[in-house]
C-alpha positions, 0 to 999 in steps of 0.5 A: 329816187335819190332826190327823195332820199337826200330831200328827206335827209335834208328835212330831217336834218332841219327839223331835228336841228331846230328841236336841238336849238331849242333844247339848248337855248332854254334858260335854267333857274339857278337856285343860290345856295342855302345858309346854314344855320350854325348853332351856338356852342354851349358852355358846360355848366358849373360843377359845384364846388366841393367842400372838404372836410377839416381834415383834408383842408388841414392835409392840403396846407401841410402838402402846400406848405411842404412844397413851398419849403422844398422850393425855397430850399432849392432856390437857396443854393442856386442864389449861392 
């Protein structure tokens, strides 16, 4: 009875080793990874210019000509 026993422990180990080695000895395929499409960057379109009036062309020199006064104005004494 007790050679039965171990005679059929003996088999199963046998046999449930051999499906064990062939589970692990499988190849598996391993896919390379995907390249990723990047999408070019598009540069925002133009704003038209804006025309300005006679006017403000005229308030924009004024500004730009009094800013530059005041510059030189400035610079003047730290020449000194």
């Amino acid at each position: 009875m007790l050679r039965l026993i171990v005679l059929a422990c003996m088999v199963l180990i046998l046999v449930g080793g051999g499906s064990v080695y062939a589970q692990t000895t499988k190849t598996v395929k391993v896919k390379p990874p995907k390249k990723v499409k990047v999408q070019k960057v598009k540069k925002p379109p133009k704003l038209p210019a804006t025309a300005l009036t006679p006017d403000e062309t005229a308030i924009r020199k004024a500004n730009e000509k009094s800013i530059r006064e005041r510059k030189k104005a400035f610079e003047k004494p730290r020449k000194q």
